[in-house]
VOBA-1610 file (N, C-alpha, C; in pm, whole numbers, padded with zeros to 5 digits, always signed):
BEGIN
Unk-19502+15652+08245Unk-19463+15793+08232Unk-19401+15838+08365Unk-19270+15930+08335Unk-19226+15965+08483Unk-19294+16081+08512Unk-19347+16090+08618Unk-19382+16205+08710Unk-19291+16244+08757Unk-19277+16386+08782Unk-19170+16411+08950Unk-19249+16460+09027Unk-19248+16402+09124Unk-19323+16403+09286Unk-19240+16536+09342Unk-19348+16634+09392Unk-19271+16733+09463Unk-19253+16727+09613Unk-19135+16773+09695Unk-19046+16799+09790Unk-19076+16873+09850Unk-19057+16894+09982Unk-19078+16970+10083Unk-18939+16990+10202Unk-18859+17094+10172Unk-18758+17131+10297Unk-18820+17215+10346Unk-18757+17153+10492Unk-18781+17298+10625Unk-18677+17339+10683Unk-18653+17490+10643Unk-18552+17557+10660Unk-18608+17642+10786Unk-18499+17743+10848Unk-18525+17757+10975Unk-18664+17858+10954Unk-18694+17941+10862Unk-18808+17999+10855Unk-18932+17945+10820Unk-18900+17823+10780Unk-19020+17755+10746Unk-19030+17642+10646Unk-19137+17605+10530Unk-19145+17537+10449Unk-19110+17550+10333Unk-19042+17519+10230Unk-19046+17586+10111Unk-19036+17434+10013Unk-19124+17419+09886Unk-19183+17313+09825Unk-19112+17355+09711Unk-19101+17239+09649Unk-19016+17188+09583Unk-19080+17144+09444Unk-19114+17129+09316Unk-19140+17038+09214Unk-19101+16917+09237Unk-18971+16861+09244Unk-18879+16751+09244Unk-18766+16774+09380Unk-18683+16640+09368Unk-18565+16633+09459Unk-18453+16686+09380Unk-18463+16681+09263Unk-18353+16758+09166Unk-18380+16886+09140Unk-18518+16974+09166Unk-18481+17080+09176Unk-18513+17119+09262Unk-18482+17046+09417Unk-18393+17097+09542Unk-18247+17132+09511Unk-18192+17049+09494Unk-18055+17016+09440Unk-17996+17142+09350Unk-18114+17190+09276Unk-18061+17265+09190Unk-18099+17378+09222Unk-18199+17417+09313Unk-18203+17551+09381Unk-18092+17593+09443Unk-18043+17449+09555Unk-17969+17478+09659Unk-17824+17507+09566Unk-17759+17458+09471Unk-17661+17477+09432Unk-17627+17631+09345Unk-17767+17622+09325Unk-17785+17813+09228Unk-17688+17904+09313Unk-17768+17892+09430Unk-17766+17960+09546Unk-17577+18003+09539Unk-17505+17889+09554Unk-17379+17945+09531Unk-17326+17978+09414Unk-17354+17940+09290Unk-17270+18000+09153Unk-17311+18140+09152Unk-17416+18206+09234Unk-17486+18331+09211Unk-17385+18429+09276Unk-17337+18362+09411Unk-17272+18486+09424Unk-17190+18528+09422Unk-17132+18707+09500Unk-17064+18794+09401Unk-16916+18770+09455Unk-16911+18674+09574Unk-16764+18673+09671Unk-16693+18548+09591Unk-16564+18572+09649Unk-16524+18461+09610Unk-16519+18327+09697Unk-16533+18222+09649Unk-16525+18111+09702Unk-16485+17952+09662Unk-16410+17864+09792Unk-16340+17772+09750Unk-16438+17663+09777Unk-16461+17573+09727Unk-16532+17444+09698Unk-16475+17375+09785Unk-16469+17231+09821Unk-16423+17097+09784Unk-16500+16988+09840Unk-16507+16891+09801Unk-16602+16734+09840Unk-16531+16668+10000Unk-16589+16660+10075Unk-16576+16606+10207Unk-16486+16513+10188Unk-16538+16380+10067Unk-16477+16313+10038Unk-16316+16329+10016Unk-16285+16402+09910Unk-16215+16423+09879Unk-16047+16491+10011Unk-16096+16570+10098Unk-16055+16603+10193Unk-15994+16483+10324Unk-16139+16367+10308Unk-16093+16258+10392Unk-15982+16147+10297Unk-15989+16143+10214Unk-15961+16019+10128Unk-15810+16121+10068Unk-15799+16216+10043Unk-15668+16307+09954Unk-15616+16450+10024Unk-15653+16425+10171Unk-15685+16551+10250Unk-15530+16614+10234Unk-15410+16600+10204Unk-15254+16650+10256Unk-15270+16739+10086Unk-15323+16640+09999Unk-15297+16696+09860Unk-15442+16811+09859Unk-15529+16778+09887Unk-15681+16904+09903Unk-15585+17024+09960Unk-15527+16983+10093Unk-15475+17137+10137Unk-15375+17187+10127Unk-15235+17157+10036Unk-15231+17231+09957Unk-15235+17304+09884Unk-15344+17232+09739Unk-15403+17298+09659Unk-15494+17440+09718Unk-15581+17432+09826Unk-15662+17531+09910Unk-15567+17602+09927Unk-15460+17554+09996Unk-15351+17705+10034Unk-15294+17739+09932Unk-15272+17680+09827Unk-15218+17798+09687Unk-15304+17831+09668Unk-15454+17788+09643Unk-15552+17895+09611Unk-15571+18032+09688Unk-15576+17999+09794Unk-15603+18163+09857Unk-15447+18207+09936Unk-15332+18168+09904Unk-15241+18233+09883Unk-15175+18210+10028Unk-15206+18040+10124Unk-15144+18033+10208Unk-15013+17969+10181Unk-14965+17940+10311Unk-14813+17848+10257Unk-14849+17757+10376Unk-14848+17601+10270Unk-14862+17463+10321Unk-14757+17473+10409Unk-14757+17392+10499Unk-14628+17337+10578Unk-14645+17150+10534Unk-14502+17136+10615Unk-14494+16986+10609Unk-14503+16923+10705Unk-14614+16948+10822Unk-14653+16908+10908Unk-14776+16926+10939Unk-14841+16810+10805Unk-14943+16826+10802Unk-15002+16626+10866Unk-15051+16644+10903Unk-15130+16451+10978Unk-15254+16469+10992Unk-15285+16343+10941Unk-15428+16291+10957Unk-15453+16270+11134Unk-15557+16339+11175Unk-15632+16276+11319Unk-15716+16179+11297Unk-15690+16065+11344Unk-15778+15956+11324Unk-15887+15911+11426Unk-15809+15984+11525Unk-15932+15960+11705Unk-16035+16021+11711Unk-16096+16055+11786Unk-16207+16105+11794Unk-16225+16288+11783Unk-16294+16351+11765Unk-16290+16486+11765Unk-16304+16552+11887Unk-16404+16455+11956Unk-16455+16516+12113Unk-16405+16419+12210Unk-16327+16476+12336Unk-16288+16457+12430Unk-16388+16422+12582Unk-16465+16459+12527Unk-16585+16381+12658Unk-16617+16241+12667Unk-16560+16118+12580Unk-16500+15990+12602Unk-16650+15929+12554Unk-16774+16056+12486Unk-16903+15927+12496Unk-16879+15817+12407Unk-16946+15749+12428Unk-16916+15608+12277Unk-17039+15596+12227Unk-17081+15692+12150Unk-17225+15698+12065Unk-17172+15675+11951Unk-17006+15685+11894Unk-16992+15617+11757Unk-16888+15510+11786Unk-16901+15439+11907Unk-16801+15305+11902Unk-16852+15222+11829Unk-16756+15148+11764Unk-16815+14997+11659Unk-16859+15088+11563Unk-16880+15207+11502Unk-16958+15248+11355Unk-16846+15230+11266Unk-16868+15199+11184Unk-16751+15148+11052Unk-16831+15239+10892
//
């Protein structure tokens, strides 16, 4: 028989318990269909792997204008030279 084992996140105020890991998942996602603003989505993934075509689409959504000088940065983000992610693949 499946049980679901309940969860425990700690958010900055504290503890808040869980039934399951799926309804973490499904608290945390409530959280945005609930509210009243508008808002644009998209998967990380999707951004790294289709990022020229993602921002597009984002800028017709909220009504920017793409340019065509758009490039992938492939180096590093931070300029302080540490190598805490050299060799990570």
């Amino acid at each position: 028989e499946d049980v679901p084992v309940g969860a425990g996140v700690k958010y900055a105020l504290g503890w808040v318990q869980y039934e399951s890991l799926t309804d973490v998942w499904n608290k945390w996602y409530e959280e945005y269909e609930t509210q009243k603003f508008p808002m644009l989505h998209f998967r990380f993934e999707d951004l790294l792997f289709h990022g020229e075509e993602v921002t597009k689409i984002a800028c017709d959504c909220v009504g920017g204008v793409f340019t065509n000088h758009f490039r992938y940065i492939e180096g590093s983000a931070k300029e302080n030279g540490l190598p805490i992610h050299n060799g990570a693949y």
